[in-house]
Every structure is written in C-alpha cells, then in structure tokens.
C-alpha positions in Angstrom: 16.2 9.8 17.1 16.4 6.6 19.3 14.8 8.5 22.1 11.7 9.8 19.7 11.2 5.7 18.9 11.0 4.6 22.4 8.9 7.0 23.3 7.2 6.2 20.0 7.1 2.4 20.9 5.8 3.2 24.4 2.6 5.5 23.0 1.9 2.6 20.9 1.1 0.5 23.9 -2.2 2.0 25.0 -3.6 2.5 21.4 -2.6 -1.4 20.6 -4.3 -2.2 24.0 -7.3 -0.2 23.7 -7.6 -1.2 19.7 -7.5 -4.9 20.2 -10.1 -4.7 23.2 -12.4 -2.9 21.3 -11.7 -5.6 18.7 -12.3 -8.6 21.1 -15.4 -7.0 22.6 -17.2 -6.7 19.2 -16.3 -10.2 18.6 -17.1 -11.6 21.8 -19.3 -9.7 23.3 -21.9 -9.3 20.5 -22.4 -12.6 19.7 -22.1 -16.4 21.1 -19.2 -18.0 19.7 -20.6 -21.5 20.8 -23.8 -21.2 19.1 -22.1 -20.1 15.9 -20.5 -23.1 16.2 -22.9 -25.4 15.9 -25.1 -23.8 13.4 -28.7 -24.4 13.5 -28.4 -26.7 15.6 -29.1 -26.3 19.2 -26.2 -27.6 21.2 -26.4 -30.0 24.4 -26.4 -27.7 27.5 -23.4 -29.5 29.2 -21.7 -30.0 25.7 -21.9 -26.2 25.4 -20.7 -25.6 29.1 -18.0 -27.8 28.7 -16.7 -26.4 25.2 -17.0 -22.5 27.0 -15.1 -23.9 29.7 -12.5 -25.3 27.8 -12.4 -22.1 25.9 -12.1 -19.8 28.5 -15.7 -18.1 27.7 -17.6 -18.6 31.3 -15.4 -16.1 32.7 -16.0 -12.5 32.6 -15.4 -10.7 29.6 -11.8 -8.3 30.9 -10.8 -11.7 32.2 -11.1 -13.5 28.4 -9.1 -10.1 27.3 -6.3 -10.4 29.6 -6.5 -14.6 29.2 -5.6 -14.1 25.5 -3.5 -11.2 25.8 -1.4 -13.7 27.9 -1.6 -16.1 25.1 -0.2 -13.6 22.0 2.3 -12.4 24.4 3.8 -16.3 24.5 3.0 -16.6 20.8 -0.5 -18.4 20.9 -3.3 -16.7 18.8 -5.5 -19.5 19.5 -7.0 -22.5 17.7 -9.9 -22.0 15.2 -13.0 -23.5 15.8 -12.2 -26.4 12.8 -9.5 -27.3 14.5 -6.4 -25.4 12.6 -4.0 -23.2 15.2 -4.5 -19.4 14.0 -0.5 -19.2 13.8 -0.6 -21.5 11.2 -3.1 -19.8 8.9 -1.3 -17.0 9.8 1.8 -18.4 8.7 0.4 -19.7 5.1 -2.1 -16.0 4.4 -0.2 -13.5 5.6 3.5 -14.3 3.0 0.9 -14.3 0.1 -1.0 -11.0 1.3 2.2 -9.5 2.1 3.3 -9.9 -1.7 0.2 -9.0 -2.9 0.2 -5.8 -0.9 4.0 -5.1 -1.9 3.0 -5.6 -5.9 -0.1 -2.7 -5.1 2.2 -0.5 -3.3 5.0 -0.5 -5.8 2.5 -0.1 -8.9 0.9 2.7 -6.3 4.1 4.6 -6.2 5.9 4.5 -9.4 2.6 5.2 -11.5 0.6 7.2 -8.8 3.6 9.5 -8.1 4.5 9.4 -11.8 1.2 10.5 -13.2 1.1 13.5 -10.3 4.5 14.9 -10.9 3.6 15.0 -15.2 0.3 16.3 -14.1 1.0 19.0 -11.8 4.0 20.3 -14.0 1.3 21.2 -16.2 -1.1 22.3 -14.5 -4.1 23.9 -16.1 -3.5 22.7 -19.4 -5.3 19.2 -21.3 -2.6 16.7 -19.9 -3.6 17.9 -16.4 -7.4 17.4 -17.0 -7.1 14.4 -18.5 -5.4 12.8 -15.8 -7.9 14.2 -13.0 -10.9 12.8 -15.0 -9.5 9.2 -15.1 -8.4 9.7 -11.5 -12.2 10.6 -10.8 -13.3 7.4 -13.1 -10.7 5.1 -11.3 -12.1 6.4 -7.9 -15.9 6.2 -8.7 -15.3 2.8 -10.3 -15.6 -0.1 -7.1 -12.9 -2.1 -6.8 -15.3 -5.6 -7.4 -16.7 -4.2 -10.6 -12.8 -2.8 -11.8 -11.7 -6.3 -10.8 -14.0 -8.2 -12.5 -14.0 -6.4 -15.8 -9.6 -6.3 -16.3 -10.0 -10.0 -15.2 -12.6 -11.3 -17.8 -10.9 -9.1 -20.3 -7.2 -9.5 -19.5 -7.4 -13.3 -18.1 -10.3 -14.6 -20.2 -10.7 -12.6 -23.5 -7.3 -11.8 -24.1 -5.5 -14.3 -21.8 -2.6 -12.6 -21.9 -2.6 -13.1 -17.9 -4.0 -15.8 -15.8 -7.6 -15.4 -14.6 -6.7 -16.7 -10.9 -3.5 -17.4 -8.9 -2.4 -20.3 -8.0 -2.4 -21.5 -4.0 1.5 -20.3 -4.3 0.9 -17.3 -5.4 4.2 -16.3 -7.1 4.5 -12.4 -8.1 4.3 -12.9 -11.5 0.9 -14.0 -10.6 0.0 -11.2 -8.6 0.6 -8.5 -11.3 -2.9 -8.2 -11.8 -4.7 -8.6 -8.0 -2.3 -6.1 -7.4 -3.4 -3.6 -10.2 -7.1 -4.0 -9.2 -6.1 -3.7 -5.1 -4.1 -0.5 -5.9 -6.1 1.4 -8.6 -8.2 3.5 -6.0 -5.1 4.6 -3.8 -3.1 4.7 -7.6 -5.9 7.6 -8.0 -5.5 9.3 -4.6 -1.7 9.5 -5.1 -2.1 10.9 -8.2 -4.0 13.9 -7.4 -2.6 14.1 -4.4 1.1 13.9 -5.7 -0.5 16.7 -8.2 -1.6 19.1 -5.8 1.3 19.3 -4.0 3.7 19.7 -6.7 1.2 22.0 -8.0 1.6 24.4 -4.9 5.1 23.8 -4.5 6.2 25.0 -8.1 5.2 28.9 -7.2 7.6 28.2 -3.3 10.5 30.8 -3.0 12.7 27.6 -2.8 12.4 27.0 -6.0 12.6 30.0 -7.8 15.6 30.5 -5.8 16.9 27.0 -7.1 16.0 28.3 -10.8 17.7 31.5 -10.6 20.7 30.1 -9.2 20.9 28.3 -12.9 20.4 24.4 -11.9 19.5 21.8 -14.4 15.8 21.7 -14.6 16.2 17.5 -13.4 17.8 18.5 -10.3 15.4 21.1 -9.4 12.7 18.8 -9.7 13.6 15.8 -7.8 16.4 17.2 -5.4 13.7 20.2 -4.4 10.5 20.0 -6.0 9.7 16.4 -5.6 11.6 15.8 -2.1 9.6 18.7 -0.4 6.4 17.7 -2.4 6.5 13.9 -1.4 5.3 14.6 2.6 1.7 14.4 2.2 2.1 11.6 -0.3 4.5 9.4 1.9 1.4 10.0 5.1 -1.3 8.6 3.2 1.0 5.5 1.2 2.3 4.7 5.1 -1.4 5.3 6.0 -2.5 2.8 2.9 -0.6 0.0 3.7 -2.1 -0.9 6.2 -5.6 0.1 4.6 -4.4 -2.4 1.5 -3.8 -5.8 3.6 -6.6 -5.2 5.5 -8.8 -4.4 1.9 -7.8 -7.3 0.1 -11.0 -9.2 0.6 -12.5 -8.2 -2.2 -9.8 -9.1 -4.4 -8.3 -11.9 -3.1 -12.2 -13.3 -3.4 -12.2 -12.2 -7.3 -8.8 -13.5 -8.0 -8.9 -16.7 -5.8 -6.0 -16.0 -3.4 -6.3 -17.9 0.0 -4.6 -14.5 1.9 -5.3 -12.5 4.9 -8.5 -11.5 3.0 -9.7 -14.9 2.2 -9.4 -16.0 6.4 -11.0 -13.1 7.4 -14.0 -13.8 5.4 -13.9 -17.1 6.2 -13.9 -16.5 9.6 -16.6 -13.9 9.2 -18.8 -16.1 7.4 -18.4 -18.9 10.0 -18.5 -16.5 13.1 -14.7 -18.0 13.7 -14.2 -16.0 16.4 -10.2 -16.8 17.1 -9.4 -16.4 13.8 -10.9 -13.2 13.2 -9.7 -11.3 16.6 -6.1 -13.0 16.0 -5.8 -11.5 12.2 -7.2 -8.4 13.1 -5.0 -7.8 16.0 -1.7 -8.3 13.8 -3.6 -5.9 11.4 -3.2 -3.5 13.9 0.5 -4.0 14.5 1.0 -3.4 10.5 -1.0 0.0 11.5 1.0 1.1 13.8 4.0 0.2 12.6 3.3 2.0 9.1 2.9 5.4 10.6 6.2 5.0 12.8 7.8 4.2 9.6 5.9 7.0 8.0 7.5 9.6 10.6 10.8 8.5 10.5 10.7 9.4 6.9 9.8 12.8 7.5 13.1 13.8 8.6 15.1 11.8 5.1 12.6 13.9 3.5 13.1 17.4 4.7 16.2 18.3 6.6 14.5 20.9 8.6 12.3 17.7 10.8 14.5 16.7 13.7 13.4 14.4 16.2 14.9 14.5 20.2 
C-alpha cells in the first residue's frame, strides 16, 4: 500500500505541473493583467513598465511559470492587484467553502445513497419511478433558479431559515447553501446508487448470502451495499472537488464570501494572482480526492490489493 501512494504521489507531479500551466497560460497569456488593472484608463507607459517589472511580467511567459512556481513552493501565492496577499484570502474563503462543501457532501451521502438503496430494492415498482422522476426534476432544475426559489420560500416566506449567512458562516447557517450546492450530485447519487444495487441484487453473491439464511440487514449492507457503493464512492471523490470549485453560484445567492465569491471577484476584476493561486489549490483538492477515492477501493472490496 505505501509503495502504490508514492508512486501515486509521484504521477501526480506531471498532471499538477501540466494543469497549473495550462491554468497560468490562460490567465496570462490571453489577456494583459496591467491593463485590467487600470480599467478604462490608459496607463502611463513607464508606469505600466515599471508595475510589469515589478511583477515579473516582462519576462517570457515559461519564465513567469517557473517564477511563481518558486514562489507556491516557499508558500507565496502572490499579492492581488488591491493590495491583499492571496494567502490571506485564502486563509479567510477557503474554512468557509470547506464547510460549505462538507454540509453538501454529507446531505449528498446520507440522502443520495439513501434514496438509491430504497429505490433500487424496488425496482420496477411506483416507489422506484417516483424517485427517478424527481431525480430527473432535481437534475433539469439549475442550481441558480433551485437556489433562489427554497431561499425566498424557506428564508423569506416561511423564515424558518435565514435568507443569507453571516461573514462567519457557522454550519447551522450553511444547512441550506448546502442543500441547494448538493441537490444536482444528491440526484446523480441517487440513480446512480440505484443502478447499482439494482444490478447487484440478481449477483451469485448474494443469492449465495440468502441461501446460506442471513438476516436480510446483513445481506444488504455487509454485501449488497459494500459491493454496490464503488461507482458511487468514484463520482462523490470525483464531486468534491467539482462542489468547491461550483460554489459560485451559491455562495453568490446565499451571500458567502468563500472560494466561490474570490474567484468571481477575481474574474470580474481580471485579478489575475488571485485567480491562478485559487485555482491551483483547486487542483490539489482534485487530485487529492481521487487518491483518496482509490484507497477506498480496497476497504470496500477485499479482492482490490494494491503493491
């Protein structure tokens, strides 16, 4: 197992190399950082030398690569063009998007996995249908239209929640964001929890489980639901990467200054440093997620060893 990480770790390399260059090219490359600073306006030609200069943009573009890759290797993502180090705003977003993102996964799991193991139990009959039409409304249903709607009715109408979170962000708080940000992968887990205990019900395994004479609760979560769970523990590993980066639509709805809110700040204002330096510890999440993803593929099923 040890060896299978390292060797793990060391493939990551190249992808986290060749992601984040294709990252800071886009960002770089395609548009003129300077310029975006200063808006409308058309800067002072020595005023805009001197503020490439000082941020390393009058050198070729691998040498800015390998410049800042030298920088997040001794901790330093930079300084945003207003003036705030990207480690800070790093430090106050990503605890909040983090939480936000746990709240989402948790409701994704227990419901999504819940609602596919009832459903696919029964397959064929009205409980089964039921549930894949309101997966198929959840799923056609976009997230800023979902999240507008529970918040007007469950924050405003009914206020039995609050219609925005507070700068803090406490989890109480983030009951509802996180509804809204997990409702689509709620849906995808769902069916695809369903299908897979669906298939697995007819498996030798199990009728051999059955005819041995074990409690129908053990059969179902110590055979049917362990083997069943692969595919659903890829895409959740998959998602959570998929949810941090995807908050910005809620975190604009619901008011929460996360990863989200930065990264369409930074957007909006053509911050270059801030956008390259969140993206690139997106990319770590990614990458960790499906190591973590794999490892659980041997808990899972017995028969996955890894040299």
């Amino acid at each position: 197992m040890g060896r299978y990480v390292i060797r793990r770790l060391l493939q990551m390399v190249p992808v986290f190399l060749g992601s984040t260059f294709l990252i800071f090219f886009m960002v770089y490359a395609l548009g003129d950082p300077v310029a975006a600073l200063f808006g409308d306006r058309a800067p002072d030609p020595a005023t805009a030398a001197r503020i490439r200069k000082d941020l390393y943009l009058d050198e070729p573009l691998w040498k800015q690569y390998l410049h800042y890759m030298g920088q997040i290797f001794q901790g330093d993502f930079g300084t945003a063009f207003n003036g705030d180090r990207v480690t800070e705003l790093m430090r106050i977003s990503f605890p909040i998007t983090l939480r936000l993102t746990l709240v989402a996964v948790a409701i994704e799991i227990v419901v999504g996995i819940a609602l596919g193991v009832f459903s696919g139990l029964r397959r064929g009959r009205a409980v089964d249908t039921s549930v894949l039409l309101l997966t198929l409304v959840v799923v056609s249903i976009p997230t800023f239209v979902s999240g507008y709607v529970l918040q007007f009715l469950l924050g405003v109408r009914w206020e039995w929640v609050s219609p925005s979170v507070s700068p803090e962000a406490p989890v109480n708080e983030l009951l509802l964001p996180g509804v809204v940000l997990a409702l689509t992968s709620l849906a995808y887990t769902t069916r695809l929890t369903r299908t897979s205990i669906a298939e697995n019900t007819r498996a030798d395994y199990l009728r051999t489980a059955v005819a041995k004479g074990l409690p129908r609760h053990r059969v179902i979560t110590r055979h049917l639901l362990r083997n069943s769970l692969i595919p659903v523990v890829t895409f959740i590993g998959t998602d959570i990467g998929a949810l941090m980066g995807g908050a910005i639509v809620t975190e604009r709805i619901f008011n929460i200054h996360g990863v989200g809110y930065q990264l369409y700040q930074g957007i909006l204002r053509q911050n270059s440093p801030t956008v390259v330096g969140f993206v690139t510890i997106l990319v770590i999440v990614f990458l960790l997620a499906n190591l973590l993803v794999d490892l659980l593929y041997a808990v899972l099923d017995p028969r996955i060893r890894y040299a």
